[in-house]
NUDOSE-49781 format. One line per field, with one value per residue: residue in three letters; y, z, x of N, C-alpha, C in turn; residue number from 1. Coordinates in pm, whole numbers, plus 50000, padded with zeros to 5 digits. Example, Ala and Ser with C-alpha at 12.3 -4.5 7.8 and 13.67 -1.06 7.14 Angstrom:
// residues 2
r (ala, ser)
n_yy (49431, 49775)
n_zz (50780, 50708)
n_xx (51319, 51285)
ca_yy (49550, 49894)
ca_zz (50780, 50714)
ca_xx (51230, 51367)
c_yy (49670, 50003)
c_zz (50780, 50787)
c_xx (51320, 51290)
k (1, 2)
***
This chain:
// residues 77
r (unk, unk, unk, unk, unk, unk, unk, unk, unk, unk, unk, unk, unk, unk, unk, unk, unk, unk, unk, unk, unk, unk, unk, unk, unk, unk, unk, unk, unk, unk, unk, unk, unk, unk, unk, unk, unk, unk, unk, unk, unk, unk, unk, unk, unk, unk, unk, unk, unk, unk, unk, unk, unk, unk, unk, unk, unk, unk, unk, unk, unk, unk, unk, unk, unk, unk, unk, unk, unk, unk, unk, unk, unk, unk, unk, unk, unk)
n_yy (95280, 95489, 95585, 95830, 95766, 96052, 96090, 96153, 96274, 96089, 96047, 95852, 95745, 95485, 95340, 95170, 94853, 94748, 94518, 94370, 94293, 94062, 93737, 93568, 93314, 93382, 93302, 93532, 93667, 93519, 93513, 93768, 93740, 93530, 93659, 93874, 94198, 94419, 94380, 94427, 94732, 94741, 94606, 94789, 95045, 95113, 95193, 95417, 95736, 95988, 96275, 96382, 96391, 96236, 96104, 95806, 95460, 95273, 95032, 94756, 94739, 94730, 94473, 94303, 94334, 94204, 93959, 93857, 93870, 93651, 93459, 93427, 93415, 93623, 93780, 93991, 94375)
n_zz (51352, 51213, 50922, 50681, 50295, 50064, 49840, 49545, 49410, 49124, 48868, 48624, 48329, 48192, 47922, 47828, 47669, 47698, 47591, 47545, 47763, 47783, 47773, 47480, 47426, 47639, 47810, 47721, 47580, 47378, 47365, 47298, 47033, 46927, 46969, 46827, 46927, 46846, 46791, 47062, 47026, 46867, 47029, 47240, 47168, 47209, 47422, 47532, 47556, 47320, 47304, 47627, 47941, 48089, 47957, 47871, 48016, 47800, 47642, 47597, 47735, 47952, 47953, 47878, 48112, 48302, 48160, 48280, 48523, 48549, 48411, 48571, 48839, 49003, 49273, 49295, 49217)
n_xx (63756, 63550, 63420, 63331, 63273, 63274, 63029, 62961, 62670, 62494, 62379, 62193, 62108, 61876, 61746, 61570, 61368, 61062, 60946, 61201, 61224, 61082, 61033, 61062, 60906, 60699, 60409, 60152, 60247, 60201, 59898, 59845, 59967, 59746, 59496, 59265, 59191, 59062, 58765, 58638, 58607, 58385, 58174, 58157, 58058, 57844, 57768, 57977, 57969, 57972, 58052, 58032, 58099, 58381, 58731, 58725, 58894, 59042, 58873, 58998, 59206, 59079, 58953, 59200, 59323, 59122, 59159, 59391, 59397, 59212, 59406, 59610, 59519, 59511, 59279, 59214, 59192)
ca_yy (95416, 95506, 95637, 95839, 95831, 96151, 96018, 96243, 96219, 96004, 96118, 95757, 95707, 95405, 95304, 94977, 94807, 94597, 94417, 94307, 94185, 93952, 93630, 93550, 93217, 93400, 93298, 93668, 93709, 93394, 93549, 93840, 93725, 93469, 93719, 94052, 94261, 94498, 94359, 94495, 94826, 94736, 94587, 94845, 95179, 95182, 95259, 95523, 95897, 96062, 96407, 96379, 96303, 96261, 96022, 95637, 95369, 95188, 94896, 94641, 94741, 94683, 94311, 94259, 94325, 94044, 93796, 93864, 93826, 93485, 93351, 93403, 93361, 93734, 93772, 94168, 94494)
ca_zz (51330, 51131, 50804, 50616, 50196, 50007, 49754, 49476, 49306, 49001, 48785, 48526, 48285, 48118, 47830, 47822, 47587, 47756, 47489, 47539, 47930, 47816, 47700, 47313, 47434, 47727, 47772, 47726, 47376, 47278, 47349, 47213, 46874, 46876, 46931, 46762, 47066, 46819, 46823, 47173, 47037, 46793, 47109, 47306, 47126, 47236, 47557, 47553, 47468, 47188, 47365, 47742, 48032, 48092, 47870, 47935, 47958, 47685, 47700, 47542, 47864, 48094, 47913, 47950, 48286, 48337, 48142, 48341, 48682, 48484, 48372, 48692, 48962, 49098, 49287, 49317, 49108)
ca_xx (63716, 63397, 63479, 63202, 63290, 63204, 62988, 62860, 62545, 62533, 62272, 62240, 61973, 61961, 61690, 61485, 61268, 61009, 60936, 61348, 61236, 60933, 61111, 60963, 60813, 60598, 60190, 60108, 60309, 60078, 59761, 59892, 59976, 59618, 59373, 59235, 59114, 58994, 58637, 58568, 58536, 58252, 58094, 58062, 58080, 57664, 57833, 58029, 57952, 58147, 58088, 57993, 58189, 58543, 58754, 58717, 59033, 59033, 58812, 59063, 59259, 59034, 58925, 59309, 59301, 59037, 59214, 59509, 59318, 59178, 59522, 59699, 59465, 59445, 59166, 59122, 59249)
c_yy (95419, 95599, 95694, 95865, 95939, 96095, 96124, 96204, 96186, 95985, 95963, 95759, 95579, 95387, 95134, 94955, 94734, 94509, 94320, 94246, 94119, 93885, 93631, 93436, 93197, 93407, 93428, 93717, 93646, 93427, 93688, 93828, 93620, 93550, 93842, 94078, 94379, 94498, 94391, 94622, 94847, 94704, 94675, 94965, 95224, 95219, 95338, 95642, 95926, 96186, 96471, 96305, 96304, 96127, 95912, 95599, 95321, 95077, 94785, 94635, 94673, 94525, 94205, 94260, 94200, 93933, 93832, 93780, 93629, 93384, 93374, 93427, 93501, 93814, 93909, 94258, 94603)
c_zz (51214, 51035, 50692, 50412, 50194, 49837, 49688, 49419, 49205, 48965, 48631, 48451, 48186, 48053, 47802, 47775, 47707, 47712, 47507, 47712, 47915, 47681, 47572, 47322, 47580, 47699, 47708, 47564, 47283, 47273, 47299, 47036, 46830, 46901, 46938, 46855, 46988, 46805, 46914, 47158, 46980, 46907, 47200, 47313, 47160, 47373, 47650, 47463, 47409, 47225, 47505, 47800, 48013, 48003, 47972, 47947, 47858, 47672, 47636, 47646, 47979, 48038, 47930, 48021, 48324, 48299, 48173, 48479, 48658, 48515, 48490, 48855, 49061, 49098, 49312, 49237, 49202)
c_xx (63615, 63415, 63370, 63277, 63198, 63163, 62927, 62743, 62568, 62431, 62314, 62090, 62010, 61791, 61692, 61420, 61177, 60986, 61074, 61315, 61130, 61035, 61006, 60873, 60737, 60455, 60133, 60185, 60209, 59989, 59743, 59900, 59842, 59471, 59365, 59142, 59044, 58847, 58538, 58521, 58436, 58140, 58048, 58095, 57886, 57715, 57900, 57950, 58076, 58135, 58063, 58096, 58334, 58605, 58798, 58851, 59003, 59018, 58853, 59175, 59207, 58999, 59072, 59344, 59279, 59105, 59331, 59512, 59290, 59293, 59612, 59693, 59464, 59334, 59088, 59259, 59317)
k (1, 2, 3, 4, 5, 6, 7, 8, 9, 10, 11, 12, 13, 14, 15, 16, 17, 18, 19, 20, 21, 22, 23, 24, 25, 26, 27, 28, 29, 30, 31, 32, 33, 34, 35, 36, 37, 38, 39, 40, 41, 42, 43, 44, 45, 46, 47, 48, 49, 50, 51, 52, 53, 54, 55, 56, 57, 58, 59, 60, 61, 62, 63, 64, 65, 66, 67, 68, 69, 70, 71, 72, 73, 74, 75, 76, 77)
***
C-alpha cells in the first residue's frame, strides 16, 4: 500500500563562510596573498569615464577572470 507522509515545510537557514570552504593551502589563496591587483586600476583609469555611462565591473574582476580561464584551462566565459 502506498503511503503518502505529511511533510511540513522546513524553513532552515544556515550561514557559511567561504573563506571556511577554500582549504588554506589552495592555488587561488597563493596568488591571492603574492600579488597586489591594485595596480590595474592605475592602468586603466584612462579608460573609464568618471561621469558617463553606466557603472563598469571592476577591472581586477574581470583580470581575475582571465587568470582563472589561464590557470584552469577554461576555454570560454
Amino acid at each position: 500500500m502506498l503511503t503518502k507522509k505529511n511533510r511540513e515545510i522546513i524553513e532552515q537557514v544556515e550561514l557559511v563562510s567561504i573563506d571556511s570552504l577554500v582549504p588554506q593551502d589552495h592555488l587561488l589563496r597563493a596568488v591571492e596573498e603574492s600579488i597586489d591587483f591594485n595596480f590595474i586600476y592605475d592602468e586603466v583609469k584612462d579608460l573609464y569615464s568618471e561621469n558617463t555611462g553606466r557603472p563598469s565591473i571592476d577591472p581586477v574582476v574581470l583580470i581575475k577572470l582571465l587568470m582563472l580561464q589561464a590557470l584552469y584551462g577554461i576555454r570560454s566565459m
